[in-house]
C-alpha positions as CSV (number, residue, x, y, z in Angstrom):
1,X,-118.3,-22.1,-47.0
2,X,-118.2,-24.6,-49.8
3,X,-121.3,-27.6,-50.4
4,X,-119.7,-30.7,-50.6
5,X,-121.0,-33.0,-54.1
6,X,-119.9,-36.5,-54.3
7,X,-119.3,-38.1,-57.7
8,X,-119.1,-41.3,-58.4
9,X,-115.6,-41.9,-60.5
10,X,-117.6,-43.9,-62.8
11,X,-119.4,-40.7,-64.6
12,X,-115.9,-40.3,-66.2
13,X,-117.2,-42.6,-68.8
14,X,-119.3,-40.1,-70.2
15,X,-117.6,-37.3,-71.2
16,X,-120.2,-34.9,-71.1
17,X,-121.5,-35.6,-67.4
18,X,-117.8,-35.6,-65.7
19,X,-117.5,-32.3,-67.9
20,X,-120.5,-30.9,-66.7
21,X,-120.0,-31.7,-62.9
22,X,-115.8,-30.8,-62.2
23,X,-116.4,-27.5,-64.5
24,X,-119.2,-26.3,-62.1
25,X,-117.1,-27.0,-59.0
26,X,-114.1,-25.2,-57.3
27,X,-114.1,-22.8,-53.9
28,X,-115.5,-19.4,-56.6
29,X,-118.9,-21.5,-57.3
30,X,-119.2,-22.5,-53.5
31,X,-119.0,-26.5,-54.4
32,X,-116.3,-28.9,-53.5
33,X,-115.7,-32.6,-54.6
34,X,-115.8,-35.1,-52.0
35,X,-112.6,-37.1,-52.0
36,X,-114.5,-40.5,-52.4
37,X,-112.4,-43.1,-52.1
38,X,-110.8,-40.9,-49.4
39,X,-107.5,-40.3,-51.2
40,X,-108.0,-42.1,-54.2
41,X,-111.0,-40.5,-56.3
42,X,-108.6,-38.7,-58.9
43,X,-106.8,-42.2,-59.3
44,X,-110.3,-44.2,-59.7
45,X,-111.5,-41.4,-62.5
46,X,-108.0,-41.6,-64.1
47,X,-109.1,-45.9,-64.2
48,X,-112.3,-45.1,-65.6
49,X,-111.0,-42.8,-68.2
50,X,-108.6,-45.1,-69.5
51,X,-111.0,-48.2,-69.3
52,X,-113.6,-46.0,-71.1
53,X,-110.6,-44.7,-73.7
54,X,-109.4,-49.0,-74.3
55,X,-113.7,-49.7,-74.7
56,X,-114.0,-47.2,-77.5
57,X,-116.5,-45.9,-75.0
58,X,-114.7,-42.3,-75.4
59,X,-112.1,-41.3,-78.3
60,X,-108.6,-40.7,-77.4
61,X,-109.2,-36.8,-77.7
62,X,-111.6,-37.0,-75.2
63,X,-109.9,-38.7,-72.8
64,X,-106.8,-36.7,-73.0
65,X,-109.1,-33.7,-72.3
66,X,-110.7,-35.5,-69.6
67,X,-107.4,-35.9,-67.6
68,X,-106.5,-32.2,-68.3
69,X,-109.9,-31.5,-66.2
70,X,-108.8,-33.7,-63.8
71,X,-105.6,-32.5,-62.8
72,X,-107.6,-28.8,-62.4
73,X,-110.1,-30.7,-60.1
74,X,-107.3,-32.0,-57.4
75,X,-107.3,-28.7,-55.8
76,X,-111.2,-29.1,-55.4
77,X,-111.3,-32.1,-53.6
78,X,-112.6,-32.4,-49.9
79,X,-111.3,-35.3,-47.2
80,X,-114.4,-34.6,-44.6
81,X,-113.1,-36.0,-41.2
82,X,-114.6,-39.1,-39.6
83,X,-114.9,-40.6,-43.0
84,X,-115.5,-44.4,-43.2
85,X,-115.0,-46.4,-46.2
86,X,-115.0,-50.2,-46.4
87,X,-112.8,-51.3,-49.0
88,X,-114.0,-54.4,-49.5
89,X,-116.9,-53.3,-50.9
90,X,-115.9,-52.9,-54.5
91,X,-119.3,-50.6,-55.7
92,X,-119.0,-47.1,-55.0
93,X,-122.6,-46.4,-54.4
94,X,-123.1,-48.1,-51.0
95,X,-119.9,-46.6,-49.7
96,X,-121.3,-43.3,-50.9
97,X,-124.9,-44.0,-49.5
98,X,-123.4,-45.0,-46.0
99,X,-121.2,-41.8,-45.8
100,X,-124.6,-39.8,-46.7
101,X,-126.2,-41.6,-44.0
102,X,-123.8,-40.5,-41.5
103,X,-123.3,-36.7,-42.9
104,X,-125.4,-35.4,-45.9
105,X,-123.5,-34.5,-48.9
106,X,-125.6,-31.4,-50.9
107,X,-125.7,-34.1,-53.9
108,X,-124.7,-37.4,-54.8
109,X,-124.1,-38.1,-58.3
110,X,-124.3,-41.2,-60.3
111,X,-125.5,-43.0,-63.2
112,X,-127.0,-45.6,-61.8
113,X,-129.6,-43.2,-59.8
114,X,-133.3,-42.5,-61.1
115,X,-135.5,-40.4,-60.7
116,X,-137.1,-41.9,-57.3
117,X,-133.6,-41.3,-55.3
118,X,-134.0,-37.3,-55.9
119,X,-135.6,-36.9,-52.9
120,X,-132.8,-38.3,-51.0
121,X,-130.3,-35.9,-52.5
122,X,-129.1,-38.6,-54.9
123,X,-128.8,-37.5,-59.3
124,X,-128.1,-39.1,-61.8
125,X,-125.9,-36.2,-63.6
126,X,-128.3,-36.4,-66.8
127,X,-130.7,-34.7,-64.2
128,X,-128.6,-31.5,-62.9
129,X,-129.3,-28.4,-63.8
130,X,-129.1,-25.0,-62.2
131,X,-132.7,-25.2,-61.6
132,X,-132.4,-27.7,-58.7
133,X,-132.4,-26.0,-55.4
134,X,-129.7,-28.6,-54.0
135,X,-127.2,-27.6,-56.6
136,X,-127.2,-24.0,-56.2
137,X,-124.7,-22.5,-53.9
138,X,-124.8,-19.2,-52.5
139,X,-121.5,-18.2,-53.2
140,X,-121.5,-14.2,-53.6
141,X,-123.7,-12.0,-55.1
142,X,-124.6,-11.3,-58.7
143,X,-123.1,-8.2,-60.5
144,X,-124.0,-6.9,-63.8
145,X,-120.5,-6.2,-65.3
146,X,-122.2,-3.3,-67.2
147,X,-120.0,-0.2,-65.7
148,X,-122.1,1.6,-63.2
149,X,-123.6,-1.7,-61.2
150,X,-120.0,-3.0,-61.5
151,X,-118.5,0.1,-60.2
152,X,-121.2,0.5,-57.5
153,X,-120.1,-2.8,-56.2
154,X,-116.6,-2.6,-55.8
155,X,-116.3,1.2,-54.8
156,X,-116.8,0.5,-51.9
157,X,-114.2,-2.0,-50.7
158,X,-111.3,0.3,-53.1
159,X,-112.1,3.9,-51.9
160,X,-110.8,2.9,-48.5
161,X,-108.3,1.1,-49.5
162,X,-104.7,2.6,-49.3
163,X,-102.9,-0.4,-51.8
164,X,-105.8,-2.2,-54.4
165,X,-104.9,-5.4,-56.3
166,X,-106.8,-6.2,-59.3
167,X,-106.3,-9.7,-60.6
168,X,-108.1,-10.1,-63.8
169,X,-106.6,-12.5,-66.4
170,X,-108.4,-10.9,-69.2
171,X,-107.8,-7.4,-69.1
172,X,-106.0,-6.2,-71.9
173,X,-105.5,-2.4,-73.6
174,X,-108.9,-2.7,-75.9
175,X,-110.3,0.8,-76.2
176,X,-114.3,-0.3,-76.6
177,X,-113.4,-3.5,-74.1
178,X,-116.2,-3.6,-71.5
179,X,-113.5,-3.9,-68.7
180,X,-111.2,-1.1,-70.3
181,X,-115.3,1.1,-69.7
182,X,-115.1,-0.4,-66.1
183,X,-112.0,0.3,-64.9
184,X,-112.0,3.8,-66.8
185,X,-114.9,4.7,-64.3
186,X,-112.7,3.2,-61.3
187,X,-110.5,5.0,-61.5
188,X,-112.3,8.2,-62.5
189,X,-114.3,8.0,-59.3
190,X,-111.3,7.0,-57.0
191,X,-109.9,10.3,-58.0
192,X,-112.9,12.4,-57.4
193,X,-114.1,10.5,-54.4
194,X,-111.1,9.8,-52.3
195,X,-108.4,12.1,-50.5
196,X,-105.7,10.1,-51.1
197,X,-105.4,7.9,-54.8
198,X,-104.8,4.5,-53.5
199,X,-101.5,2.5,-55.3
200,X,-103.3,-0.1,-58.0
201,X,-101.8,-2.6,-59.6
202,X,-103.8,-4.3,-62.2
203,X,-102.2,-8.3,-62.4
204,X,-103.5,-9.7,-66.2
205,X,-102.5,-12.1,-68.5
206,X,-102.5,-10.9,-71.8
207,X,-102.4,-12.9,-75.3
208,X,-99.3,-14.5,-76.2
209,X,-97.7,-12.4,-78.7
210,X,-98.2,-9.0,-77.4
211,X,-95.5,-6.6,-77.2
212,X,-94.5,-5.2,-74.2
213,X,-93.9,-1.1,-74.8
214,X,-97.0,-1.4,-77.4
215,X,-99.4,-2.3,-74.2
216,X,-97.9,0.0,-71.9
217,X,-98.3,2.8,-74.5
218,X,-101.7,1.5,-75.1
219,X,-102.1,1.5,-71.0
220,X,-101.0,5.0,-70.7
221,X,-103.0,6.4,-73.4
222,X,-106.3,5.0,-72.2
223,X,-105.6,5.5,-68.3
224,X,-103.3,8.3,-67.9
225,X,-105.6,11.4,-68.2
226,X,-107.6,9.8,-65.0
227,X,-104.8,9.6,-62.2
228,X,-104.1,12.4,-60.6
229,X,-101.0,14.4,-61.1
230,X,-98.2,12.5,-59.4
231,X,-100.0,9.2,-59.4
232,X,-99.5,6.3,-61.9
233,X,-101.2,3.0,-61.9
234,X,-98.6,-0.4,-62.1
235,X,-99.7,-3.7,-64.4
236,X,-98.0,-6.4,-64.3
237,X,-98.2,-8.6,-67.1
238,X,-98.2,-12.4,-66.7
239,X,-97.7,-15.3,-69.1
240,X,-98.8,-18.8,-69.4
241,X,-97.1,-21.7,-68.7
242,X,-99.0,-24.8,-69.3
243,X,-102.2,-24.4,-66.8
244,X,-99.6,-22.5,-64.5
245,X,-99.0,-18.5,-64.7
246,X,-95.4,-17.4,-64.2
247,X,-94.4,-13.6,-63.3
């Protein structure tokens, strides 16, 4: 269940607070972005940008960076139903504050808040911080990645599996990698733990550059004395394309 955060558009003339706030939403950290205009908060960030690019108020490098965030946000934004927006009402703020009447967002975010409007759920994003309770989602548990607690966590869910699907974009053929120590211990205990060695397929995205029969031999040579006779383990190997990953 996500926790939906309204921003108003006009923290995209800072370039460290609309950072901060789209890079810690999206459906894995349990927060959404409220769609404020309804339909039209991507275009009134884009305005703000630009304004804040033609004011010298952020450099050009900035801003281009900016708009790359935005078009990974557009995914994250929520339309919540019964929405009601006056649009003759040019500030964003008592729009917002009306919708937050009717149903409580987790935060609302803007510059012009202080330190008195905290305790109606309103920040200025100079105040967030992990630390505040109304900006931490539950969304999953904690794992240390260290190989036993990570293994204990997963085990679980793969022994019983008959076909396992790992998608990690970082995994690569590094001998003292942490993940290569991870999966080395997956796959070890699948095969003394389970009657039948489930088919894995490891999806990754490896640098650009790397040859093809130099990561499978790599892939064999770290993995291939842990499946059992018979067995094999399938990656597939995915590359880049712009912000988009293509088979």
């Amino acid at each position: 269940m996500l926790s939906i955060f309204a921003f108003d558009p006009a923290i995209a003339r800072s370039f460290e607070s609309f950072r901060y706030c789209v890079e810690h939403c999206g459906q894995s950290k349990g927060r959404g972005i409220a769609d404020l205009p309804p339909g039209e908060w991507c275009s009134a960030v884009l305005a703000m940008i630009d304004s804040a690019v033609s004011e010298s108020e952020l450099g050009s490098v900035k801003g281009q960076s900016m708009k790359r965030w935005l078009d990974r946000v557009r995914s994250r934004l929520v339309d919540r139903t019964g929405t009601d927006w006056d649009y003759t009402v040019e500030p964003w703020i008592p729009n917002a504050l009306q919708e937050h009447r009717r149903e409580p967002f987790s935060v609302v975010v803007s510059r012009e808040f202080t330190a008195a409007d905290q305790a109606n759920r309103c920040y200025n994003p100079d105040d967030l911080h992990e630390g505040i309770p109304e900006w931490e989602t539950p969304c999953g548990c904690d794992i240390t990645r260290s190989p036993g607690a990570f293994v204990d966590a997963v085990l679980p869910i793969v022994v019983v599996a008959s076909e396992v699907h790992f998608v990690d974009r970082g995994f690569g053929v590094d001998g003292d990698a942490l993940h290569t120590r991870n999966y080395q211990v997956i796959l070890r205990r699948l095969a003394e733990g389970s009657d039948a060695f489930p088919a894995v397929t490891i999806h990754c995205c490896p640098y650009a550059g790397i040859a093809a029969d130099y990561f499978s031999a790599r892939l064999e040579e770290l993995y291939a004395d842990l499946i059992p006779a018979g067995k094999s383990i399938t990656c597939v190997m995915w590359q880049v394309d712009g912000f988009v990953e293509r088979g």
